[in-house]
N, C-alpha and C positions, 0 to 999 in steps of 0.2 A: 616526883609523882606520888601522891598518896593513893591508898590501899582504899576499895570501896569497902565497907562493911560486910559481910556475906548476907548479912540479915538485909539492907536495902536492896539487894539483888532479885528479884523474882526472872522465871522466864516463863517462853510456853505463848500457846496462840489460843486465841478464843477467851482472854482474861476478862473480868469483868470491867465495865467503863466507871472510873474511878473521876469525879470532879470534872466529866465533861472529857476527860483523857483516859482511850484505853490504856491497860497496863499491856497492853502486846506491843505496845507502840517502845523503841528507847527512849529511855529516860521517863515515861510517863507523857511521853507528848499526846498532844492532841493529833485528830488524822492530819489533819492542813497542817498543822506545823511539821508535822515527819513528811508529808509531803513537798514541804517547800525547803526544808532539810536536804534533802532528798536531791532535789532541782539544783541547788547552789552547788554542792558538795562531792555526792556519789557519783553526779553524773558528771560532773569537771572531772575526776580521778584521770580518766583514764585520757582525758586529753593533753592536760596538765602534764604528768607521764607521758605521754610518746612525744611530745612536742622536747623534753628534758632531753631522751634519750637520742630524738634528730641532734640536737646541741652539742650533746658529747659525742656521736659518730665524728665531728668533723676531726678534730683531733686524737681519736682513739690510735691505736692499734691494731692491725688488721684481725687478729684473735677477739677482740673487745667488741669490733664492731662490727662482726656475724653474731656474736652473742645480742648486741643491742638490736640486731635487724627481728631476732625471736622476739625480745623484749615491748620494739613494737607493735607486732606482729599479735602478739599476748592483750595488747591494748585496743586495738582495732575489733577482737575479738568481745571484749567487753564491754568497749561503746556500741555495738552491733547490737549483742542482746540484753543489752539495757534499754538498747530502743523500742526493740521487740515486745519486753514487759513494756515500757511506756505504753507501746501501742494497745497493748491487749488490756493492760487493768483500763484505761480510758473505750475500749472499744466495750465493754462488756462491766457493764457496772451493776451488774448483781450480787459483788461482793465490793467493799469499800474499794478505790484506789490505794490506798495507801498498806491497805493488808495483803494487797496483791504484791505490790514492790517487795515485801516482807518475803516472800516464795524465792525460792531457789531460782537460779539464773533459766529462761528457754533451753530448749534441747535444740540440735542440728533443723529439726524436723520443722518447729517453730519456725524458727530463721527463713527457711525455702518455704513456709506459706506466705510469711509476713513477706518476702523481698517480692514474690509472685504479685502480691496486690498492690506494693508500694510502688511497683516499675510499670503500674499501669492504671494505675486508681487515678484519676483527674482530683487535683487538690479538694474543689469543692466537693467533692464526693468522701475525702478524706474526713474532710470536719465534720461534715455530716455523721459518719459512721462513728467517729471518734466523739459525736454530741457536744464542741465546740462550736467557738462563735467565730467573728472575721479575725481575732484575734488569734484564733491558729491558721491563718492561712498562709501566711509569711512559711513558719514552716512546713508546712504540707506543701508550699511550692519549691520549697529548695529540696524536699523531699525527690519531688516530683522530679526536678533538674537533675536530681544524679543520675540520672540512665540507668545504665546495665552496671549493676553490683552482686553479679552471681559468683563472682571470683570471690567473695566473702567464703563463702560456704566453704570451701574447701579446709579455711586457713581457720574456720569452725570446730571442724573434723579435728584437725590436727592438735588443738588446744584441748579439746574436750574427750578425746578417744584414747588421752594416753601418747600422743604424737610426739614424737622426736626429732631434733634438730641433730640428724645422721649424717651430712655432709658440708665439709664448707671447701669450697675453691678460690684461689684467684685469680684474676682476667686482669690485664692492664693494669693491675695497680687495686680495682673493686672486687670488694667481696663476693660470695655468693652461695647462698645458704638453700642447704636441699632438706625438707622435713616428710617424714615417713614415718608410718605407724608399723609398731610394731612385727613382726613375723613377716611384712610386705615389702615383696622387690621391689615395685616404683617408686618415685614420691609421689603424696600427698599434694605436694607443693613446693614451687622451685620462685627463690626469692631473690633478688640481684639488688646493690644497694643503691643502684639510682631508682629502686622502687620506695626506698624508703621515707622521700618527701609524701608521696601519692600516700602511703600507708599511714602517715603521720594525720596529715588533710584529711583523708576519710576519718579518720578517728575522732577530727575535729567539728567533721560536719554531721556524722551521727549524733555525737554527744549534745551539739548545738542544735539538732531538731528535737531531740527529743526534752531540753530544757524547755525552748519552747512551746511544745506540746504542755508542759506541766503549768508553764508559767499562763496560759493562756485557761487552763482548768484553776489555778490556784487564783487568779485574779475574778473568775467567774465567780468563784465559792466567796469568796470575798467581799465582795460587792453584790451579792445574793440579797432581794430585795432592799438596796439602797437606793432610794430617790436621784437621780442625776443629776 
């Protein structure tokens, strides 16, 4: 792996737009391309990841695979509020999309406004707000299909607040993982490892709406005044 130069390196937000490409963007990309960057890559991470870590529970250890149950755990939490940003740089386009994904991940608080609308917003009502075409509906209705996803929140908490994986047990043979914040008697959150296909799925189905939330804006942008 070679060494970048220090001198090609610039950082910082607000740079000027150099050749049609901000320099806030990496690399010098243009917005659409760090957005569709973005779609392929950031957001596969964390599916890619927990889907790894289901594979190695089968064969772990039982110490190994309370540690992988966090691991997933950690991952669900990140396709969550990637969706979150998804939702909100597309709901609110006063500032580019793609210098909003550039922002620090949602807070807990994001999360419980976004699930409140998402567990009740009728798909069409989604595109709309989100300024897409039929082209995001697909995801707005699988969106729509997940039901009750307020169990997120908690395992938000726990990731973001400093939360600890303070207890593991075992039952029959299966893990079971107790995570608590610090200085506090209860858990947080009480994790069992036949929860961990469900945790793996969720991870897979946030990340996959919110791909295609992008893909359904980057294809828009795209074909932005093209003849049909």
């Amino acid at each position: 792996m070679s060494a970048v130069p220090e001198t090609a390196v610039e950082t910082g937000v607000g740079l000027p737009v150099v050749n049609g490409a901000s320099a806030g963007y990496p690399l010098r990309m243009s917005e659409i391309a760090f957005v569709d960057m973005y779609r392929k890559a950031t957001l596969r991470k964390p599916q890619v990841g927990a889907d790894a870590a289901l594979r190695t529970m089968v064969t772990a250890a039982a110490d190994d695979r309370l540690a992988l149950l966090g691991v997933i755990g950690d991952y669900v939490v990140e396709s969550a509020l990637r969706l979150v940003a998804v939702y909100g740089a597309l709901a609110d386009r006063t500032h580019p999309v793609g210098r909003q994904l550039l922002e620090p991940l949602p807070s807990r608080e994001a999360w419980d406004a976004f699930a409140q609308i998402a567990m009740t917003a009728e798909p069409s009502a989604t595109i709309r707000d989100l300024s897409l075409g039929e082209d995001g509906l697909d995801p707005a209705e699988r969106l729509r299909a997940m039901g009750d996803f307020g169990w997120v929140g908690p395992l938000i908490t726990v990731t973001t607040s400093g939360g600890l994986l303070a207890e593991g047990v075992q039952e029959r043979g299966m893990v079971r993982a107790r995570f608590a914040l610090p200085g506090v008697a209860t858990p947080v959150l009480d994790v069992r490892e036949e929860d961990a296909a469900t945790l793996a799925d969720t991870t897979a189905e946030f990340s996959g709406i919110a791909r295609g939330f992008l893909d359904a804006y980057v294809g828009a942008r795209l074909h932005a005044g093209r003849v049909p």
